[in-house]
N, CA, C and O atoms as a MOPAC input file, in Angstrom:
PM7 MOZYME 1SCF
protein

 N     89.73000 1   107.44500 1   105.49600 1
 C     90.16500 1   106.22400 1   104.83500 1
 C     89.09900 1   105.15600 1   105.06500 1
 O     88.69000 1   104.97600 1   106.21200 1
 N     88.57700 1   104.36600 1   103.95000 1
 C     87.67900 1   103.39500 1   103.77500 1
 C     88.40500 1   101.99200 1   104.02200 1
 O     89.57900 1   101.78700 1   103.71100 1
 N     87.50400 1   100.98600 1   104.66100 1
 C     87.97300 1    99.68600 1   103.89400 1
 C     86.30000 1    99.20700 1   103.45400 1
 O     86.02500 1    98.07400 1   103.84900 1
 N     85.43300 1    99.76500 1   102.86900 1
 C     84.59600 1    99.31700 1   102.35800 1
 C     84.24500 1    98.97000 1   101.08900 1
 O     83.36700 1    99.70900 1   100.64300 1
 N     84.67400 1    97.96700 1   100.21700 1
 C     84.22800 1    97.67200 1    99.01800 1
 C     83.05700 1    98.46000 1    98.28200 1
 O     82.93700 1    98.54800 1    97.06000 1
 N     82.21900 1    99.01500 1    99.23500 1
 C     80.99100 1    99.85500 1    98.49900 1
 C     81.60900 1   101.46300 1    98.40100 1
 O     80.94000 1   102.28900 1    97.78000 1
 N     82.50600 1   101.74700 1    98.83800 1
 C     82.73200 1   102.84300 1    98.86700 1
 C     83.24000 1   103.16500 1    97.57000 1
 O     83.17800 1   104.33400 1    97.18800 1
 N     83.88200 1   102.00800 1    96.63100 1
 C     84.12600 1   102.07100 1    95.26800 1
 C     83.60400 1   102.65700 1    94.56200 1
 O     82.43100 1   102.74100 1    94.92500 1
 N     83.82100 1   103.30200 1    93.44900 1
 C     83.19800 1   103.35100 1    92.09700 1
 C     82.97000 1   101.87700 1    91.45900 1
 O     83.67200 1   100.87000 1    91.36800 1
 N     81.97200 1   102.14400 1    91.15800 1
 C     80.56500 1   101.06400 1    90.77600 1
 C     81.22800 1   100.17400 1    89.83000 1
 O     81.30300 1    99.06000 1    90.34800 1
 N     81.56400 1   100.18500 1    89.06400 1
 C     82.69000 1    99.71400 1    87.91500 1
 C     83.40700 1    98.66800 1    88.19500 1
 O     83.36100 1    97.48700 1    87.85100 1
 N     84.40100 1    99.58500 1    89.20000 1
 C     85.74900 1    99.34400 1    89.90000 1
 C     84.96600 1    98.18000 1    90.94200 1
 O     85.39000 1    97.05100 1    91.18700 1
 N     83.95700 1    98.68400 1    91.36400 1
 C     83.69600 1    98.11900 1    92.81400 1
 C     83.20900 1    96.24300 1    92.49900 1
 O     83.60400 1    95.17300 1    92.96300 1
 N     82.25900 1    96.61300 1    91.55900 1
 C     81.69700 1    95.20600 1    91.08600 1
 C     83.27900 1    93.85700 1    90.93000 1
 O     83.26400 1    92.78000 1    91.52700 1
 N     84.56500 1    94.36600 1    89.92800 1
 C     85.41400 1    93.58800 1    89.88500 1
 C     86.39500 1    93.44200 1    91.24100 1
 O     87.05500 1    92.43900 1    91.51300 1
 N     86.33000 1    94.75500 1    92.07400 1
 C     87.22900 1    94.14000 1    93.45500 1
 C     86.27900 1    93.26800 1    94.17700 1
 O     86.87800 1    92.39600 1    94.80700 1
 N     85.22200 1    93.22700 1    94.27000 1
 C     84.32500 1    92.17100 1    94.91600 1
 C     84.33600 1    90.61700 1    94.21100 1
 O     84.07400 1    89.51600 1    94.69500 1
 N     84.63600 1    90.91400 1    93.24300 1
 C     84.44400 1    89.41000 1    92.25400 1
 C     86.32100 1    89.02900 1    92.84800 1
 O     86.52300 1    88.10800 1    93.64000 1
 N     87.29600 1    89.75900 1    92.38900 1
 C     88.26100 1    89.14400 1    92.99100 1
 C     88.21000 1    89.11900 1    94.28600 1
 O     88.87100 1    88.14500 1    94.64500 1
 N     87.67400 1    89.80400 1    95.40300 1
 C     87.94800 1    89.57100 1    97.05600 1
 C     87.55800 1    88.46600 1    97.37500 1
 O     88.04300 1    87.81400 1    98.29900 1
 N     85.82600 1    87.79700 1    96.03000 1
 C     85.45800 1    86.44200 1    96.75800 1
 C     86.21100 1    85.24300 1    96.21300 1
 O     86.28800 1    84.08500 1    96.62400 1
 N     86.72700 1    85.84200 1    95.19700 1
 C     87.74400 1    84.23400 1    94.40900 1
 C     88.86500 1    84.28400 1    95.55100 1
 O     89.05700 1    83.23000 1    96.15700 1
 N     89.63100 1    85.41600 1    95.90600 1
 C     90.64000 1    85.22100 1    96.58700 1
 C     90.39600 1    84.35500 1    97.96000 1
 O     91.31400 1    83.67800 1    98.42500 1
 N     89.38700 1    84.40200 1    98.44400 1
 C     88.72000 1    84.45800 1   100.04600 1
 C     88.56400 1    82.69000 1    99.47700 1
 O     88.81600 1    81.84700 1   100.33800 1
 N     88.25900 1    82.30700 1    98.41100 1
 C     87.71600 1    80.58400 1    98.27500 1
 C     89.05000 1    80.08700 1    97.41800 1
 O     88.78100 1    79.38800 1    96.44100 1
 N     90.20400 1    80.31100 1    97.61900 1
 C     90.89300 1    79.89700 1    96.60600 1
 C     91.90200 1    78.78700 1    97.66900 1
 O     92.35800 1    78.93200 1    98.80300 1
 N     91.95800 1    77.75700 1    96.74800 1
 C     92.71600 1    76.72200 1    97.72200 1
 C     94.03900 1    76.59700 1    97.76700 1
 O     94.59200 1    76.07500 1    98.73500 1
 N     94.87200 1    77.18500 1    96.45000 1
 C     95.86100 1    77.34600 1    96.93300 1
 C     96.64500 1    78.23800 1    97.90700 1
 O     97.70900 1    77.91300 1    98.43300 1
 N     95.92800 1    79.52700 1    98.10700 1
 C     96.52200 1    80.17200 1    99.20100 1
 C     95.76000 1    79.93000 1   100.52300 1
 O     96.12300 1    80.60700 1   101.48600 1
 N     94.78700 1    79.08500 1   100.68600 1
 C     94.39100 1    77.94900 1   101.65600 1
 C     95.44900 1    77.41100 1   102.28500 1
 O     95.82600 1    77.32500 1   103.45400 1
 N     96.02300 1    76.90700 1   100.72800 1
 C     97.59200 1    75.79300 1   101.30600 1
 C     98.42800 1    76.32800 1   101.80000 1
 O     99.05000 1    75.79900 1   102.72100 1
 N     98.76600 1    77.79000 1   101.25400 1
 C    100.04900 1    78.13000 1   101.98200 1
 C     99.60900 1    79.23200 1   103.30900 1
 O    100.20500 1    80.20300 1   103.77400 1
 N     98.63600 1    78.75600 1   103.56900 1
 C     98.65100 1    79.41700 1   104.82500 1
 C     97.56500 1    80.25700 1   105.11200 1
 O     96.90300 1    80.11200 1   106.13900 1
 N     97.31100 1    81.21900 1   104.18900 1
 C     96.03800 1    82.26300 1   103.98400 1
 C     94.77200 1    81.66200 1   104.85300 1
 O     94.23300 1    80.59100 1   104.57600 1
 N     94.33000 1    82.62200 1   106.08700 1
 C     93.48000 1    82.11000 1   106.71100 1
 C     91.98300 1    82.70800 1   105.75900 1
 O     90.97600 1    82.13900 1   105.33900 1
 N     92.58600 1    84.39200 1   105.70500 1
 C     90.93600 1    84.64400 1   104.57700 1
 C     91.96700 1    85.77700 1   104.60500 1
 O     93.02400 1    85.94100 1   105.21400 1
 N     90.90500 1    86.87200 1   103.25900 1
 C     91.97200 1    87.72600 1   103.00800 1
 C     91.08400 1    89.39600 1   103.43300 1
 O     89.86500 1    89.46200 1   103.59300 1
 N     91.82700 1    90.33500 1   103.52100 1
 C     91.36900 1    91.82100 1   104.38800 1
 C     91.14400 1    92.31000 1   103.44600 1
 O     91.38100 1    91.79100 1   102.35600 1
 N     90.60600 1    93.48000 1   103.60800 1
 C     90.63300 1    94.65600 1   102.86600 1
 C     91.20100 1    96.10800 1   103.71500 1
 O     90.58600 1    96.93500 1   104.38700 1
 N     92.08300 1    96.03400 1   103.48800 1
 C     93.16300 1    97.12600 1   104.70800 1
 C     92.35700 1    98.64600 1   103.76500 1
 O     91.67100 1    99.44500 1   104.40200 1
 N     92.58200 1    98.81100 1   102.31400 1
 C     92.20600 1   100.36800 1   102.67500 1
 C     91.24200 1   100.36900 1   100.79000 1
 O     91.37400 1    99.59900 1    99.83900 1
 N     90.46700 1   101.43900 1   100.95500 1
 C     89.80600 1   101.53200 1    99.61400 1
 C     89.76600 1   102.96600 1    99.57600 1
 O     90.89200 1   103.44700 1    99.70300 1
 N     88.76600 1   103.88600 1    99.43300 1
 C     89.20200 1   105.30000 1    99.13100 1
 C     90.04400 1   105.69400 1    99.97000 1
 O     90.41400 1   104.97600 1   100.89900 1
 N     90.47200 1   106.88900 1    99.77400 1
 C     91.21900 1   107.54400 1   100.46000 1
 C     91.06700 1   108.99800 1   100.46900 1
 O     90.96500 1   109.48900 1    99.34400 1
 N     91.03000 1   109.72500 1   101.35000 1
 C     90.75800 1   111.19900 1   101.04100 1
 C     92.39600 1   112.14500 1   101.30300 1
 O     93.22000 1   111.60200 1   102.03900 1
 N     92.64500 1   113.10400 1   100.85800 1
 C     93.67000 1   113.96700 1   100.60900 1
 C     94.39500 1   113.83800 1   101.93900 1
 O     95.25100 1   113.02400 1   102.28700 1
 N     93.89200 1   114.74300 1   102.52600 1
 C     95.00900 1   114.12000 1   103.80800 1
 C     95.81700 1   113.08800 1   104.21300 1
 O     96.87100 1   113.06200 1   104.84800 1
 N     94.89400 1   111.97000 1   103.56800 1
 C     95.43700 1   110.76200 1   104.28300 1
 C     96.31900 1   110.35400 1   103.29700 1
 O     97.20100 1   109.54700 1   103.59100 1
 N     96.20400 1   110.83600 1   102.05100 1
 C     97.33700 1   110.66800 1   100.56200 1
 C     99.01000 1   111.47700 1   101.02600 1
 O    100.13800 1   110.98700 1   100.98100 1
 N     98.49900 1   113.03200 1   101.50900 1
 C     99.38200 1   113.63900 1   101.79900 1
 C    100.19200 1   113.15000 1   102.90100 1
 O    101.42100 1   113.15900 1   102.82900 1
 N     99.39900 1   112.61200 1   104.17900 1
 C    100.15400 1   111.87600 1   105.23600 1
 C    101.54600 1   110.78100 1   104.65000 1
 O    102.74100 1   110.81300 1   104.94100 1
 N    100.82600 1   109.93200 1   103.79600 1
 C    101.35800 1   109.01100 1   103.41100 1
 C    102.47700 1   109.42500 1   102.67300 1
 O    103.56400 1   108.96000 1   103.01400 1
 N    102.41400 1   110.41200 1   101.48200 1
 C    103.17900 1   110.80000 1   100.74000 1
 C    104.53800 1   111.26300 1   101.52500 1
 O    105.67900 1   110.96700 1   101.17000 1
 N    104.15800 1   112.10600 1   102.74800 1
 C    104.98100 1   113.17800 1   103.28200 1
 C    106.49700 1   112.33400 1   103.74300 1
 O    107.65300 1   112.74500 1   103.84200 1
 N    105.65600 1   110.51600 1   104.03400 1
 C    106.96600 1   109.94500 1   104.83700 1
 C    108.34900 1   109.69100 1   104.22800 1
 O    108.29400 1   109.19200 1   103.10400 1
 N    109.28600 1   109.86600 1   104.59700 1
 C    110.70900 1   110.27600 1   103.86500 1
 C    111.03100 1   111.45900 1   102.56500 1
 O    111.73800 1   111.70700 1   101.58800 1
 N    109.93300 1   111.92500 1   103.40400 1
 C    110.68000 1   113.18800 1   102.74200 1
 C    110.13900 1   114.38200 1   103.53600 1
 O    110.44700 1   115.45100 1   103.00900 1
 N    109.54000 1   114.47600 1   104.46800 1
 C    109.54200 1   115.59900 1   105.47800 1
 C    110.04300 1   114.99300 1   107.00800 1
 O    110.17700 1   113.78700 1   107.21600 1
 N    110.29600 1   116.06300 1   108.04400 1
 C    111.25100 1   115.90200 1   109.38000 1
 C    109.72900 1   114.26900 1   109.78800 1
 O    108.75600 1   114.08000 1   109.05800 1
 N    110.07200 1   113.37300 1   111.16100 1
 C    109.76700 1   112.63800 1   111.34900 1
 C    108.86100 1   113.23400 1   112.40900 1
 O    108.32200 1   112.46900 1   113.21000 1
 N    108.56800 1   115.07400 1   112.50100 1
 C    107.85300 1   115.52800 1   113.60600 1
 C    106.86100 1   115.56300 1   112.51400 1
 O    105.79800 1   114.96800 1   112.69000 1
 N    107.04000 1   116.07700 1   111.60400 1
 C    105.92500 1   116.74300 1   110.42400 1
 C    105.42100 1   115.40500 1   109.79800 1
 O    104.42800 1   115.60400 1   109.09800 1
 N    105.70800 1   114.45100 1   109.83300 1
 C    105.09100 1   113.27900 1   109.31500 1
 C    104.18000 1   113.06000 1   110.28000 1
 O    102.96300 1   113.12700 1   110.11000 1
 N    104.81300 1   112.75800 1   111.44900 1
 C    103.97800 1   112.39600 1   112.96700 1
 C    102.36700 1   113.51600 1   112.85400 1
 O    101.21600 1   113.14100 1   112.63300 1
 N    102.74600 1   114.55100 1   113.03400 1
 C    101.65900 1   115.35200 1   113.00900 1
 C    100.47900 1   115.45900 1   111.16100 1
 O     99.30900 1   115.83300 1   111.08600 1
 N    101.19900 1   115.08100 1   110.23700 1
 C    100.42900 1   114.35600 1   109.57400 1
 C     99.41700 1   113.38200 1   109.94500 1
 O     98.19600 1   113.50900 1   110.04200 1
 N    100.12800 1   112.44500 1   110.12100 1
 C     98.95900 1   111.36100 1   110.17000 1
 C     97.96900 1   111.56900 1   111.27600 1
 O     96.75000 1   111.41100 1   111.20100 1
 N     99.00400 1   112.12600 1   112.80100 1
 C     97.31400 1   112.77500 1   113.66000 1
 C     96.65900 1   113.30200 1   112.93800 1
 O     95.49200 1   113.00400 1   113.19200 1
 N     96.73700 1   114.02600 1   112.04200 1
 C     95.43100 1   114.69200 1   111.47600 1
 C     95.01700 1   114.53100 1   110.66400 1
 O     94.11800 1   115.34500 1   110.45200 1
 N     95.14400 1   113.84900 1   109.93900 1
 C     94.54200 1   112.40000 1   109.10600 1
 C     93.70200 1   111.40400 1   110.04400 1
 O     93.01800 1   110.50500 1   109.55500 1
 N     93.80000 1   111.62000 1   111.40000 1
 C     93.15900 1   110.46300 1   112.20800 1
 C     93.74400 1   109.08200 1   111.66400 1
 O     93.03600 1   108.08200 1   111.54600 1
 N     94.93000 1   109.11300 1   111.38300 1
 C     95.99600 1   107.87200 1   111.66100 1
 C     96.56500 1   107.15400 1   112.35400 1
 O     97.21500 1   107.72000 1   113.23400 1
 N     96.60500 1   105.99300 1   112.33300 1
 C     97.56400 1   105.62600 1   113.69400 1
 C     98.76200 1   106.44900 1   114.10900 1
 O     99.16700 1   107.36200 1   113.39000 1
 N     99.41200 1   106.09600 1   115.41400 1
 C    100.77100 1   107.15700 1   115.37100 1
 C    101.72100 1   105.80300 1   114.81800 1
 O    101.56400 1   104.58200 1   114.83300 1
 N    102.90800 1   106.85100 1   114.27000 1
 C    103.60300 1   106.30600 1   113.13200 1
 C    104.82900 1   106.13000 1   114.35300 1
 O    104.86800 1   106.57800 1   115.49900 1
 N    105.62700 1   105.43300 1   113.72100 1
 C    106.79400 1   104.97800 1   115.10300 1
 C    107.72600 1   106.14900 1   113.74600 1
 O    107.24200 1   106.49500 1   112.66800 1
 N    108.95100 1   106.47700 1   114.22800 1
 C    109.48200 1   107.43400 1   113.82100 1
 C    110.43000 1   106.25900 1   112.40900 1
 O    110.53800 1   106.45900 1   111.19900 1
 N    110.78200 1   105.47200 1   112.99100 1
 C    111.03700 1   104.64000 1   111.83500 1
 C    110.50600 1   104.62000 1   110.33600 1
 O    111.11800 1   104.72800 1   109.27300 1
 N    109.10500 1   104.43700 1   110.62900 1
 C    108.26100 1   104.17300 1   109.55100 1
 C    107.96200 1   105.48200 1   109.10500 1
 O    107.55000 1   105.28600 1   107.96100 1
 N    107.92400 1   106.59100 1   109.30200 1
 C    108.20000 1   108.41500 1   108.87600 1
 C    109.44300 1   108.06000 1   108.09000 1
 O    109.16400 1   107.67900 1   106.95300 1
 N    110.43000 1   108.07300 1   108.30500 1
 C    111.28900 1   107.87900 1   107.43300 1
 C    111.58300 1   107.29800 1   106.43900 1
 O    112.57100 1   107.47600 1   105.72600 1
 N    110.12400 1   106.01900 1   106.24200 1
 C    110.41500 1   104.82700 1   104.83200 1
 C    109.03100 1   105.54200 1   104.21100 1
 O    108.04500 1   105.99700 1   104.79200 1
 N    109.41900 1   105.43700 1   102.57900 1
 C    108.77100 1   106.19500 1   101.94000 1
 C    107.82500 1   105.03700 1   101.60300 1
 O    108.07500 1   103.84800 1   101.40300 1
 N    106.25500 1   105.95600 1   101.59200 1
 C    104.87300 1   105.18800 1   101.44800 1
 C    104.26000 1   105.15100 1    99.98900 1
 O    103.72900 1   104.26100 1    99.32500 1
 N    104.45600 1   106.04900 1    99.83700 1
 C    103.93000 1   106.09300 1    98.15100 1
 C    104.83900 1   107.18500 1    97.29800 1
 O    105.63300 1   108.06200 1    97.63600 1
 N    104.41600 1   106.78100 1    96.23000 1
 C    105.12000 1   108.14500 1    95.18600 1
 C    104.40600 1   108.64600 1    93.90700 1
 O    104.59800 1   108.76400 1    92.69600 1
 N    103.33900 1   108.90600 1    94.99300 1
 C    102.58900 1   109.83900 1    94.02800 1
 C    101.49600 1   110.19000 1    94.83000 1
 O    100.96000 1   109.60600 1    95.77100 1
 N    101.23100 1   111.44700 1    94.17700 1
 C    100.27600 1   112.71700 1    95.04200 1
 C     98.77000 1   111.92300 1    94.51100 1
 O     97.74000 1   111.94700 1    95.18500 1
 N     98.91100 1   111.18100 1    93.06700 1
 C     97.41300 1   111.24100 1    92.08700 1
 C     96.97400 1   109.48600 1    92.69000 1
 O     96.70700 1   108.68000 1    91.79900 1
 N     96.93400 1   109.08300 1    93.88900 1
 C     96.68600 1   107.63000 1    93.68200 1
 C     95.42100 1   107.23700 1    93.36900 1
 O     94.59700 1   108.14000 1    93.51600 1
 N     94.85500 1   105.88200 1    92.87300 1
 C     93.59100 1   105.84500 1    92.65400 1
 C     92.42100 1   105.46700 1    93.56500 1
 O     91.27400 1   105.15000 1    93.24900 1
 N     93.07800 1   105.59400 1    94.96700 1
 C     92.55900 1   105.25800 1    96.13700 1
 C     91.93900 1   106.70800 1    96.01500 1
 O     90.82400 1   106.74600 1    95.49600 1
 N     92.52100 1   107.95400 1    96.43400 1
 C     91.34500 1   109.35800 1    95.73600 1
 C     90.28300 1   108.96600 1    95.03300 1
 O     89.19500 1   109.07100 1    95.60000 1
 N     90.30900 1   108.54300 1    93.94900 1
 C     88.75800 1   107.93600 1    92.98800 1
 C     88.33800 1   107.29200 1    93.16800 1
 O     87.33200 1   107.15100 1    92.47200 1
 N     88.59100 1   106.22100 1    94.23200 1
 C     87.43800 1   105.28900 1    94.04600 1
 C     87.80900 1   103.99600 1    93.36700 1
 O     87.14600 1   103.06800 1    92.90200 1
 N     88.97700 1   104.23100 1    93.46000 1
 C     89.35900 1   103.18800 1    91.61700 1
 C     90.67000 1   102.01700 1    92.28400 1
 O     91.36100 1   101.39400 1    91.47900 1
 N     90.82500 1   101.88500 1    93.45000 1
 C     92.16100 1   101.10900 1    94.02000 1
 C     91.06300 1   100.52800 1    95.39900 1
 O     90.06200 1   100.93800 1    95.98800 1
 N     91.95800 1    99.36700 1    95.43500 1
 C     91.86500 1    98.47500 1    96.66400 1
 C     92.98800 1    97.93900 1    97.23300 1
 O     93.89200 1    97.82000 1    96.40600 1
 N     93.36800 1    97.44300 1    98.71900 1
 C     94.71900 1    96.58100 1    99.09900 1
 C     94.27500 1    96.00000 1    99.48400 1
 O     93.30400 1    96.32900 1   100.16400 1
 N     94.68700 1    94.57200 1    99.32600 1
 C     93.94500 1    93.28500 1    99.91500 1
 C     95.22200 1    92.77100 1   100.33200 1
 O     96.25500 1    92.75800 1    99.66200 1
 N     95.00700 1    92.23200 1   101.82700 1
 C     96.18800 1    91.29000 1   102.51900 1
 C     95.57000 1    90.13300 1   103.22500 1
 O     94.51600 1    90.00100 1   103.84800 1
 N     96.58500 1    89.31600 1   102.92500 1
 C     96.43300 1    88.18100 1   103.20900 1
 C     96.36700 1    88.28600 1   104.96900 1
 O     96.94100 1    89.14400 1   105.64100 1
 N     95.47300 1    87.12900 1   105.50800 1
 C     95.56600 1    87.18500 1   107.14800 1
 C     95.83200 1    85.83000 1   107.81700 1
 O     94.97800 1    84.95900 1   107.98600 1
 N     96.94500 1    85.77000 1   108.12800 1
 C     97.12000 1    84.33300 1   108.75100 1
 C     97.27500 1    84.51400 1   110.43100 1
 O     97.63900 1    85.63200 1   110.79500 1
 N     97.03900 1    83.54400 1   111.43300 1
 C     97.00200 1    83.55000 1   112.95500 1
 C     95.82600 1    84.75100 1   113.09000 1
 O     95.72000 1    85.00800 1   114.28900 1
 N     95.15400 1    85.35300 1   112.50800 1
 C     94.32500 1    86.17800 1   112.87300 1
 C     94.86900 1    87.87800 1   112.73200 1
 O     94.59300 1    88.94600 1   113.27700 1
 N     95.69400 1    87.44800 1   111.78000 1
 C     96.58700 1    89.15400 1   111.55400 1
 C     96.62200 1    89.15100 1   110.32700 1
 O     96.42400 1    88.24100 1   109.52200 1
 N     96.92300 1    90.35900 1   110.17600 1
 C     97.41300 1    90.77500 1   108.73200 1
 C     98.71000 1    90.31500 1   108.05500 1
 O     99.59500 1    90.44300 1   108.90100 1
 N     99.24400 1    89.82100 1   106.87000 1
 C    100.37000 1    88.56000 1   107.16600 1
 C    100.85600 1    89.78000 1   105.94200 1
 O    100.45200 1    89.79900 1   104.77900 1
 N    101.91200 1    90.84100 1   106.63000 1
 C    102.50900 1    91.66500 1   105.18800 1
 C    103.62700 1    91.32700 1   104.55000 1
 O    103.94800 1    91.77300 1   103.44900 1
 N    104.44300 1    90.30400 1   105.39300 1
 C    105.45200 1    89.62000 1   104.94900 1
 C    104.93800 1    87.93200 1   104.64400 1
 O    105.55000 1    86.91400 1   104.96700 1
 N    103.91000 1    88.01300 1   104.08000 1
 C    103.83700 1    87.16300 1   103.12700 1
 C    104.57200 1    85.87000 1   102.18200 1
 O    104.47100 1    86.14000 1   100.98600 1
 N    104.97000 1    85.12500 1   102.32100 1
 C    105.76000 1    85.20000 1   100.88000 1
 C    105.40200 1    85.55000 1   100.00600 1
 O    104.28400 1    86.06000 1    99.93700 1
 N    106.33800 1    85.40100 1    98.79900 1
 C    106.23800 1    85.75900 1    97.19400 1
 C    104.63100 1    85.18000 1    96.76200 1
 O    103.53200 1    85.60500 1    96.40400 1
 N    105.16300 1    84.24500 1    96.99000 1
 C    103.88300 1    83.29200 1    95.67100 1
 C    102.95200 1    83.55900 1    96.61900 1
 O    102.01700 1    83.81400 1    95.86100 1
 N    102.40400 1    83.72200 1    97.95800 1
 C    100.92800 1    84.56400 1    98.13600 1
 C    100.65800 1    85.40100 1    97.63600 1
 O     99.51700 1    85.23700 1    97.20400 1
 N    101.15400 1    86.60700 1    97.30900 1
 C    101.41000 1    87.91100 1    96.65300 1
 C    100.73700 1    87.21300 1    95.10100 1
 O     99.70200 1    86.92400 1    94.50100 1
 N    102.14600 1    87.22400 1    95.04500 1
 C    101.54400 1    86.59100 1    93.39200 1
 C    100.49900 1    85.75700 1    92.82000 1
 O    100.12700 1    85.68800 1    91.64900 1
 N     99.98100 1    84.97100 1    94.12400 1
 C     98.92700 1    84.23300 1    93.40800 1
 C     97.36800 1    85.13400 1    93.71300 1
 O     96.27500 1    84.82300 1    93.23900 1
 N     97.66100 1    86.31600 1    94.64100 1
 C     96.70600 1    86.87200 1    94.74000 1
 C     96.57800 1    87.83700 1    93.62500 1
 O     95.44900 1    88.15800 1    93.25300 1
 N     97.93400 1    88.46900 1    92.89700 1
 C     97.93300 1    89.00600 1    91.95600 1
 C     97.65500 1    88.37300 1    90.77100 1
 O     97.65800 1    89.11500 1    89.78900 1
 N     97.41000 1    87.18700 1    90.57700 1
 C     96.97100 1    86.11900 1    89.56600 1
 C     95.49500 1    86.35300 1    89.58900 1
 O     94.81800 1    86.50600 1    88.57200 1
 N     95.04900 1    86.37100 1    90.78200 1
 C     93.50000 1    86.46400 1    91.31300 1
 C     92.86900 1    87.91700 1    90.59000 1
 O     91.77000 1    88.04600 1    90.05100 1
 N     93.76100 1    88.77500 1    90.73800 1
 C     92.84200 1    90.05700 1    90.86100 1
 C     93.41600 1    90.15700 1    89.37600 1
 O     92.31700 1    90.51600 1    88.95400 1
 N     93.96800 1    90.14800 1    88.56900 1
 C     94.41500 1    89.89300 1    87.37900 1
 C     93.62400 1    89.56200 1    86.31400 1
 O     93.67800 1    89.89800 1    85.13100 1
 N     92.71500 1    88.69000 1    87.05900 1
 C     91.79900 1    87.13100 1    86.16300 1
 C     90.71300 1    87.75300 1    86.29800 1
 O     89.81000 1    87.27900 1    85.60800 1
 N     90.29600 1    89.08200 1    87.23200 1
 C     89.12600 1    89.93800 1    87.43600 1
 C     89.06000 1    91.55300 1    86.77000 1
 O     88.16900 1    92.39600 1    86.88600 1
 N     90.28000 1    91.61200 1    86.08500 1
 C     90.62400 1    92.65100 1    85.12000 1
 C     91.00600 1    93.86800 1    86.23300 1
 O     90.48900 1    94.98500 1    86.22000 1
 N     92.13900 1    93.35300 1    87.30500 1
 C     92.22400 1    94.40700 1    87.79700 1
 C     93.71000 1    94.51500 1    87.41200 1
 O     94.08900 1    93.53300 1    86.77400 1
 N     94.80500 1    95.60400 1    87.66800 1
 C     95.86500 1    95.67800 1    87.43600 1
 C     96.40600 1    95.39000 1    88.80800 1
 O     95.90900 1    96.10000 1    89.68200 1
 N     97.22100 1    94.60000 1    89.17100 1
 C     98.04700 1    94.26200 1    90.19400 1
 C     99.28100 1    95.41800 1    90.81000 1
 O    100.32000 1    95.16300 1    90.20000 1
 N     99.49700 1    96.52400 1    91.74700 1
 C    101.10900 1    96.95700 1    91.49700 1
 C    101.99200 1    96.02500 1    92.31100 1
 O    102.86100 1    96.49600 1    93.04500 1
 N    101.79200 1    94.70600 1    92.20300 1
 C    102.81500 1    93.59300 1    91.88900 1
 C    103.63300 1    93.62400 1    91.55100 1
 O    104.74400 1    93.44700 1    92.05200 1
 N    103.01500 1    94.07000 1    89.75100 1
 C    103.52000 1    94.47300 1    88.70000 1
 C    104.86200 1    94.95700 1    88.53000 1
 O    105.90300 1    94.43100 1    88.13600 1
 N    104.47100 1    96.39900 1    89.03800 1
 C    105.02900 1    98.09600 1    89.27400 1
 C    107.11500 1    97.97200 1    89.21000 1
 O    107.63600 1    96.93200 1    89.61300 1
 N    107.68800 1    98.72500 1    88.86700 1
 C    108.79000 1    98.69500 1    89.18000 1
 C    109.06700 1    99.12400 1    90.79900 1
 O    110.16900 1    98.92600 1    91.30900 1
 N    108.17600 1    99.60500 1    91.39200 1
 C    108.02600 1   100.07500 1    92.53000 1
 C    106.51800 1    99.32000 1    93.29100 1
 O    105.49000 1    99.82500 1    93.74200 1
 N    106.92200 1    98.12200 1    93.18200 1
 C    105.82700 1    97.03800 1    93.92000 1
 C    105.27700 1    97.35000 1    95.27500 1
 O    105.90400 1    97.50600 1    96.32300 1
 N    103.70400 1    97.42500 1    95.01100 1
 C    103.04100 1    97.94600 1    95.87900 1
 C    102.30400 1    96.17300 1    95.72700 1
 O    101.63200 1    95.88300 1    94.73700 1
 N    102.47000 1    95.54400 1    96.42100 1
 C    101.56000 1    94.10500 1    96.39900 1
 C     99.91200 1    93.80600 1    96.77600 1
 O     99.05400 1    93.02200 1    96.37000 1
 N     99.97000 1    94.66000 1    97.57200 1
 C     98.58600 1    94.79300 1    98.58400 1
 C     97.84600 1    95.11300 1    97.03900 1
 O     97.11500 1    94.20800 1    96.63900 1
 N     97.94600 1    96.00000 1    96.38800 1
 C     97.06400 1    97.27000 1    95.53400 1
 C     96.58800 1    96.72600 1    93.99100 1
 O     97.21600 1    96.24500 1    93.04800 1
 N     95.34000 1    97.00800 1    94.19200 1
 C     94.89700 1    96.35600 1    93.05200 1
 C     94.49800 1    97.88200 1    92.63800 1
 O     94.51600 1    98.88800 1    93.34700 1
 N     94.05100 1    97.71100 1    90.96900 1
 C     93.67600 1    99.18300 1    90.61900 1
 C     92.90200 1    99.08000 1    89.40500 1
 O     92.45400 1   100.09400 1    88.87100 1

């Protein structure tokens, strides 16, 4: 698993960089708090899709031993049980997805409010990326 913007496809990569630096200078999420913003994950290789995929829907031993071997953090048994993605094809495999989170006190801020979310999805939007903001199944972090 990447968090390197270059690790992109070239395409892809040029517009998550154009939105990471609007997001990073933007004053309204200045205001509400946004100290600067991360880049938590960019490619992704199979394992680490399958890890993710596996949670709530395989035992919370077989998830666990997923992500060790993915070289994942260990998963608290909780979070094995809440489902991570839903789908095998994400575009983090290609090259073609980014998650950007907001960081306030010097952390990663995933409970956010709304309108950070959204105004970052305004951001990456205005850079021709697709937000899963969007999604009926809102993934906020994920630009694509």
């Amino acid at each position: 698993m990447s968090k390197l913007i270059s690790d992109l496809q070239l395409p892809f990569q040029k517009k998550a960089l154009d939105a990471y630096d609007a997001m990073l200078c933007d004053e309204k999420l200045k205001e509400m708090g946004v100290e600067k913003i991360a880049v938590s994950e960019t490619k992704r290789d199979l394992a680490v899709q399958m890890a993710y995929y596996s949670r709530g829907r395989m035992s919370v031993n077989d998830v666990k031993a997923m992500y060790k071997a993915a070289g994942l953090y260990d998963i608290s048994s909780e979070e094995a049980k809440t489902y991570n993605t839903w789908t095998l094809e994400s575009k983090h495999l290609l090259g073609l997805a980014v998650d950007f989170v907001p960081v306030k006190n010097g952390k990663y801020w995933w409970n956010a409010p709304k309108e950070v979310w959204e105004r970052m999805g305004e951001i990456g939007e205005a850079h021709g990326l697709s937000w899963g903001g969007r999604w009926k199944c809102q993934d906020c972090p994920h630009f694509q």
